[in-house]
C-alpha positions in Angstrom: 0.0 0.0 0.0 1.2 3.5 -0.8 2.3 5.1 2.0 3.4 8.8 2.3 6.6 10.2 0.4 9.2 7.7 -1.1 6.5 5.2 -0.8 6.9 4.4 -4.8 10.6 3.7 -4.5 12.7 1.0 -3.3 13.3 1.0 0.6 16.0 3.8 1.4 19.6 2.6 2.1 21.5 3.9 5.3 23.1 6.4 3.5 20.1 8.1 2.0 18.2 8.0 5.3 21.4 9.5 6.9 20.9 12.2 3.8 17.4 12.6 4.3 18.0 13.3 8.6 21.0 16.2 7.3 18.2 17.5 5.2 15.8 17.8 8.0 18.6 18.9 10.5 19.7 22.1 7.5 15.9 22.9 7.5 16.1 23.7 11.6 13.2 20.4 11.5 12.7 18.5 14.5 12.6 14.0 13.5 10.6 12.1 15.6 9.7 8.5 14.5 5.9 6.9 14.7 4.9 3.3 13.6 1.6 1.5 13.1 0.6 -1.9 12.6 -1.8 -1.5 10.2 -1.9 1.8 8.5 -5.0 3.0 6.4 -4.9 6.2 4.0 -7.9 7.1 6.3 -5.7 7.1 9.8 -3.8 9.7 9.9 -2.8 9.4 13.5 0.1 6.7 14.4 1.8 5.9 17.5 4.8 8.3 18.6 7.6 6.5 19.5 9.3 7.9 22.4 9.4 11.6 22.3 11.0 13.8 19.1 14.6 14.3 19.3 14.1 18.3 20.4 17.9 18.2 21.2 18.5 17.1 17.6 20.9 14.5 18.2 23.3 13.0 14.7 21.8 11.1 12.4 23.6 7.8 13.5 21.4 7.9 17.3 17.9 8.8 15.0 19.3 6.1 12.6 19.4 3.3 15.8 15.8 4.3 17.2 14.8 3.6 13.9 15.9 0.5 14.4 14.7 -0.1 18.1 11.4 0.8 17.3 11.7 -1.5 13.9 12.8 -4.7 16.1 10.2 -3.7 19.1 7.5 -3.6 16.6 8.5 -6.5 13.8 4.7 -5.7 12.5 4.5 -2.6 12.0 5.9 0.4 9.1 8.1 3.1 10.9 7.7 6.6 9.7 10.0 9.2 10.2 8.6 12.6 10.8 10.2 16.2 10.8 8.1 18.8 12.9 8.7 22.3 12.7 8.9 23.9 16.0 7.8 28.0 14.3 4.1 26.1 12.3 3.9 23.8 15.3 3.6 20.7 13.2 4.7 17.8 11.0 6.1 19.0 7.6 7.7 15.9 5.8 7.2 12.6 7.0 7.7 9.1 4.8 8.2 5.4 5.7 11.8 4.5 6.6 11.2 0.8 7.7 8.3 -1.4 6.6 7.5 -5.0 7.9 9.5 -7.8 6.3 7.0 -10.1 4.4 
């Protein structure tokens, strides 16, 4: 199923989700990561995992949450979400980990 941006390409390699944090850290974003089990179009709302990284950590500590939250939740897609602190809200999000089978 189609799921947000990137969702027509092959899954993203380390390096271009490493590319993709830089981006969000240049643009002053905020990542956070959400997953769900079984995401609709018409859910909009998944589960937050942990808190956003307001101290804007490297990409390599985003990079193992991502992975955390990927081998806590084997079922489930994880997205990764930048939120910008000045419109109080998500502005790019897109699956970086999706269930295996």
């Amino acid at each position: 199923m189609p799921l947000e941006t990137f969702s027509y390409l092959p899954p993203l390699t380390e390096t271009e989700l490493g590319a993709q944090l830089g981006n969000l850290a240049d643009r002053g974003l905020i990542p956070g990561i959400e997953y769900a089990t079984d995401p609709s179009p018409h859910d909009a709302y998944w589960r937050l995992w942990k808190l956003p990284f307001v101290d804007r950590p490297d990409p390599a500590t985003v990079l193992a949450e991502l992975d955390a939250c990927a081998a806590a939740n084997p079922g489930a897609h994880v997205k990764l979400v930048g939120y910008d602190s000045v419109r109080q809200g998500q502005v790019v999000a897109f699956v970086a980990r999706r269930p295996a089978a």
